[in-house]
C-alpha positions as CSV (number, residue, x, y, z in Angstrom):
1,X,7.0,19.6,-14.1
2,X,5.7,16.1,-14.7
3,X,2.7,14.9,-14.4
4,X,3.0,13.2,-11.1
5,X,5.1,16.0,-9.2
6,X,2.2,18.5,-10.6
7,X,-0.3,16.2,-9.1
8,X,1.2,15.6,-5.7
9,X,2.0,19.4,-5.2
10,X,-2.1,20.0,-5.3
11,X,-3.8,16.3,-3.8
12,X,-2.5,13.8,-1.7
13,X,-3.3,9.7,-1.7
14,X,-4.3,8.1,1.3
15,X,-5.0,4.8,2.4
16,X,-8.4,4.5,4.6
17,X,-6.4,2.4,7.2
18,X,-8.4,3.7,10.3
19,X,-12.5,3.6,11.5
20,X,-12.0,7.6,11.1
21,X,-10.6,7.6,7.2
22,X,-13.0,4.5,6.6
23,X,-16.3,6.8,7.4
24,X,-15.0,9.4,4.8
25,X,-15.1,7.0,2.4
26,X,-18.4,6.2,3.0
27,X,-19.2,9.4,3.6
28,X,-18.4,10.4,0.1
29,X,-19.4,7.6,-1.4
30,X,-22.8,8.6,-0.2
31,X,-22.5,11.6,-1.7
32,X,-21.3,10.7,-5.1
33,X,-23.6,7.8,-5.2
34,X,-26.9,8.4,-3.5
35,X,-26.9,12.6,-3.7
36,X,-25.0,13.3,-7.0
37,X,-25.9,11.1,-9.3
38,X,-28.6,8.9,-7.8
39,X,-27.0,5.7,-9.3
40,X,-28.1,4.2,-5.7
41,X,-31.1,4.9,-3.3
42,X,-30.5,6.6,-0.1
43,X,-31.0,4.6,2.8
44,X,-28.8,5.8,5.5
45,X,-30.1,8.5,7.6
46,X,-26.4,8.7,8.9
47,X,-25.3,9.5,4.9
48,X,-23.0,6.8,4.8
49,X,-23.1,4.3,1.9
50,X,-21.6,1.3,3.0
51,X,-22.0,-2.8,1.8
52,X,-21.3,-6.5,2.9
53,X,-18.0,-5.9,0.8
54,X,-16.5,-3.5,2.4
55,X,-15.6,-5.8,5.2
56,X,-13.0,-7.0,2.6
57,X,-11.8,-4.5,0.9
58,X,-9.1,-2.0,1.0
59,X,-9.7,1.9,0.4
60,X,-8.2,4.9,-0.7
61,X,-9.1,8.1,-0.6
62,X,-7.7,11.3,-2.3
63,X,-7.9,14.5,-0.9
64,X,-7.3,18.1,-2.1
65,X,-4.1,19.9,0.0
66,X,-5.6,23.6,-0.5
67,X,-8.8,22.5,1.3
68,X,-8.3,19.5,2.9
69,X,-11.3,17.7,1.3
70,X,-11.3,14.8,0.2
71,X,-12.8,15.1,-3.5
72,X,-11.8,10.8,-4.7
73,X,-12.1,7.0,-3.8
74,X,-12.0,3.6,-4.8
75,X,-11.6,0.6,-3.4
76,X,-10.7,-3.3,-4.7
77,X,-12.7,-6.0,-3.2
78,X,-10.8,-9.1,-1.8
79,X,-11.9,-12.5,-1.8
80,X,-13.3,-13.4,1.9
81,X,-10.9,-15.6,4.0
82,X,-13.8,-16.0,6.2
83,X,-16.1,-17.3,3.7
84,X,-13.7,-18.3,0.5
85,X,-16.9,-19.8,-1.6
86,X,-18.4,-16.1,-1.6
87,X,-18.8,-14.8,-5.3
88,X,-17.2,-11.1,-6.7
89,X,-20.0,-8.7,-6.9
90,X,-19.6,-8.8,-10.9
91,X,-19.8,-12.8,-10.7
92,X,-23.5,-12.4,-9.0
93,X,-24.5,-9.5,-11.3
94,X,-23.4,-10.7,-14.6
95,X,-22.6,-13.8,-17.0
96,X,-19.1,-14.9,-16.7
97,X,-18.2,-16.7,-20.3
98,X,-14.4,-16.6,-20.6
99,X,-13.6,-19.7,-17.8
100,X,-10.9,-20.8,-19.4
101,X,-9.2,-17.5,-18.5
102,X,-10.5,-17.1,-15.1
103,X,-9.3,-21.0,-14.8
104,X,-5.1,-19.9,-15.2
105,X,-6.1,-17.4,-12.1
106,X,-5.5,-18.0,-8.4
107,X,-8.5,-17.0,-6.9
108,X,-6.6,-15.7,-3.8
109,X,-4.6,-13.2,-6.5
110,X,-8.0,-11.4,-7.8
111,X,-9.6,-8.3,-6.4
112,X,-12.2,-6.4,-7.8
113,X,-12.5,-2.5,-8.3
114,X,-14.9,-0.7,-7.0
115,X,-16.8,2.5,-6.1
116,X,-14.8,4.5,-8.3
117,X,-15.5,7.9,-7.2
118,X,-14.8,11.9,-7.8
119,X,-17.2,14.5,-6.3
120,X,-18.6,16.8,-8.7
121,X,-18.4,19.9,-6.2
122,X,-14.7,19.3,-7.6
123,X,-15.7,19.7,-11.2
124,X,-16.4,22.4,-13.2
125,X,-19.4,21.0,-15.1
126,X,-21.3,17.8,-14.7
127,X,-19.4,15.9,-17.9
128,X,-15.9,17.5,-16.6
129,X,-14.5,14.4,-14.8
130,X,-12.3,15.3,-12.1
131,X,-11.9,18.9,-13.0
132,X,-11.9,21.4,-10.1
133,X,-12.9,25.0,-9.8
134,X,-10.2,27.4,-9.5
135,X,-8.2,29.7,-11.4
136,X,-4.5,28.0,-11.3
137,X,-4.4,26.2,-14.7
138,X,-1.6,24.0,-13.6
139,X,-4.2,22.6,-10.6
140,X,-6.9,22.2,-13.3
141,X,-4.2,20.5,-15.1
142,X,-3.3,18.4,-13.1
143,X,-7.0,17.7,-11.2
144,X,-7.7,16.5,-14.9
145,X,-5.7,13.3,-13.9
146,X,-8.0,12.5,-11.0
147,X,-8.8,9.2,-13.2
148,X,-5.1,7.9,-13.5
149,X,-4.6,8.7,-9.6
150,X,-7.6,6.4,-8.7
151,X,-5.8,4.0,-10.8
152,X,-2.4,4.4,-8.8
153,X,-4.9,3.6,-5.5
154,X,-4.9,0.5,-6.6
155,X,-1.8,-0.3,-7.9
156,X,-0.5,0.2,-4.4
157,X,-3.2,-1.9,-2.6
158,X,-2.2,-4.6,-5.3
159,X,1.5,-4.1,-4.3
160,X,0.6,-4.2,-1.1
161,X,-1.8,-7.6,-1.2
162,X,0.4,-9.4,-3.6
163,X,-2.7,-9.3,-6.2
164,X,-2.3,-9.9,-9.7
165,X,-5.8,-9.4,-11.6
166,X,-9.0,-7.3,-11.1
167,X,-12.2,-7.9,-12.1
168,X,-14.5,-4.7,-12.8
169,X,-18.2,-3.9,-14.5
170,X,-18.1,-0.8,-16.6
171,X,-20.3,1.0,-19.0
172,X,-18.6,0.7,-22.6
173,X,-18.2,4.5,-22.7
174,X,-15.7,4.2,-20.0
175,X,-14.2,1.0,-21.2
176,X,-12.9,3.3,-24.1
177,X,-11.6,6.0,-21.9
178,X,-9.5,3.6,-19.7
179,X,-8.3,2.3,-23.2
180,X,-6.9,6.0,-24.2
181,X,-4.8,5.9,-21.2
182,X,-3.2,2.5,-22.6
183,X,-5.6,0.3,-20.3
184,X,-6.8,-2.2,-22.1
185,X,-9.2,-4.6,-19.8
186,X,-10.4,-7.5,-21.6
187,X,-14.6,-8.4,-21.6
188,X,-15.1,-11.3,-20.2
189,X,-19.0,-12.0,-20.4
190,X,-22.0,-9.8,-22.6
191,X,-23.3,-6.5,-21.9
192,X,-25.6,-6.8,-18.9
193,X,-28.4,-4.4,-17.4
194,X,-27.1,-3.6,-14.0
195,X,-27.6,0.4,-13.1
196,X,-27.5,0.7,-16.6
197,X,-25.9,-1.2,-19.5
198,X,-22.3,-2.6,-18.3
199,X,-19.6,-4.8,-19.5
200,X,-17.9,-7.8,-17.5
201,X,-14.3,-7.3,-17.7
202,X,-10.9,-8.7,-16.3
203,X,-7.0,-7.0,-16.6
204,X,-3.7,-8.5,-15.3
205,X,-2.2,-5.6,-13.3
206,X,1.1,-6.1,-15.1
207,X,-0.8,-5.6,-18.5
208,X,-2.0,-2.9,-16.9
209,X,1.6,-1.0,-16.4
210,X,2.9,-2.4,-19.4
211,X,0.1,-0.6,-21.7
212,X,0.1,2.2,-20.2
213,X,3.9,2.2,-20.5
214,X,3.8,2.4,-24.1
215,X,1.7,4.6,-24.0
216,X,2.5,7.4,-22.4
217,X,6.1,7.0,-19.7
218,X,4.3,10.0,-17.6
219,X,1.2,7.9,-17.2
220,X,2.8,5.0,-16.1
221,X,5.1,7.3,-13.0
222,X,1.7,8.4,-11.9
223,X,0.5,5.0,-11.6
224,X,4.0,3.9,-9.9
225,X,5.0,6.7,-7.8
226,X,7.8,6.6,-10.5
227,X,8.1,3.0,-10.1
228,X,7.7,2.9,-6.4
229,X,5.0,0.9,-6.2
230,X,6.2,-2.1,-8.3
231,X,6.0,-5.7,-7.5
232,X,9.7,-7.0,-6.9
């Protein structure tokens, strides 16, 4: 079984279309975020984490079919029609250096990822990214690929929104693990302190498929649907 049918037999991706699927978004955000791992303060006595950006953005969740929890999300930021001059979140919170790149890129075609999530009452120990608790090793398995599903999220909102480049801020530890999946995003700016020590970085979405690609053919039909969600 590959890698993707594994996947879809145990979790399902959904977009956050509606108010309803929007709130458990922000609902688990809270969770991860403000409960879990305290990376932000708590300030909503509704337990909602929520920000100006998300006015903008497009969400996905994924949820677990056994329990109908929903255990992962992320989101990519748009730029704001409504207010075009407004900067990325990574633009205010660190030091932009590579211009000349950013410079070949229609600012209309950039998005940037965001609030990328997995509750740890899914995992099996705090370090175990994505790993549930169960006894089916072929669930474990494929739970194990929670980080390459998040990445399919939003290959389908780019598909979707015609969007050609992402921005994200990363901590170089995870930099490296998104690099042993064949993702190679590029720094575009120093390390900076923001909730800890983080790098400025940029990836072409078609890079994107094309590394992971070579890398590993199973990866890249996770990321594709099997090359459903492909820009024609």
């Amino acid at each position: 079984m590959s890698i993707l049918d594994a996947f879809n037999h145990y979790f399902e991706i959904i977009p956050a279309t509606s108010d309803e699927l929007k709130q458990e978004v922000y609902k688990l955000r809270y969770q991860v975020y403000c409960v879990e791992t305290e990376f932000l303060e708590a300030h909503d006595d509704n337990r909602i984490e929520y920000d100006e950006y998300d006015a903008h953005s497009y969400h996905y969740l994924i949820r677990h079919h056994a329990t109908g929890a929903y255990m992962a999300t992320t989101r990519l930021i748009f730029p704001d029609h409504q207010n075009p001059e407004k900067l990325f979140p990574i633009e205010l919170h660190s030091q932009i250096d590579n211009i000349e790149l950013l410079n070949t890129i229609h600012r209309p075609k950039l998005a940037e990822l965001s609030r990328f999530c997995v509750s740890k009452q899914f995992r099996r120990r705090k370090d175990d990214q994505g790993l549930l608790v169960t006894n089916d090793a072929l669930e474990r398995k494929s739970s194990a690929h929670i980080t390459l599903a998040l990445f399919a999220c939003a290959i389908r909102i780019s598909t979707e929104h015609n969007i050609d480049y992402w921005y994200a801020i990363m901590e170089p530890a995870l930099k490296r693990v998104f690099s042993s999946l064949g993702i190679h995003f590029i720094q575009v700016g120093p390390l900076v302190d923001y909730h800890g020590m983080r790098l400025p970085c940029i990836i072409k979405v078609d890079d994107l498929l094309r590394g992971v690609a070579e890398k590993d053919l199973d990866y890249w039909q996770m990321l594709t649907n099997d090359g459903q969600f492909l820009k024609s």
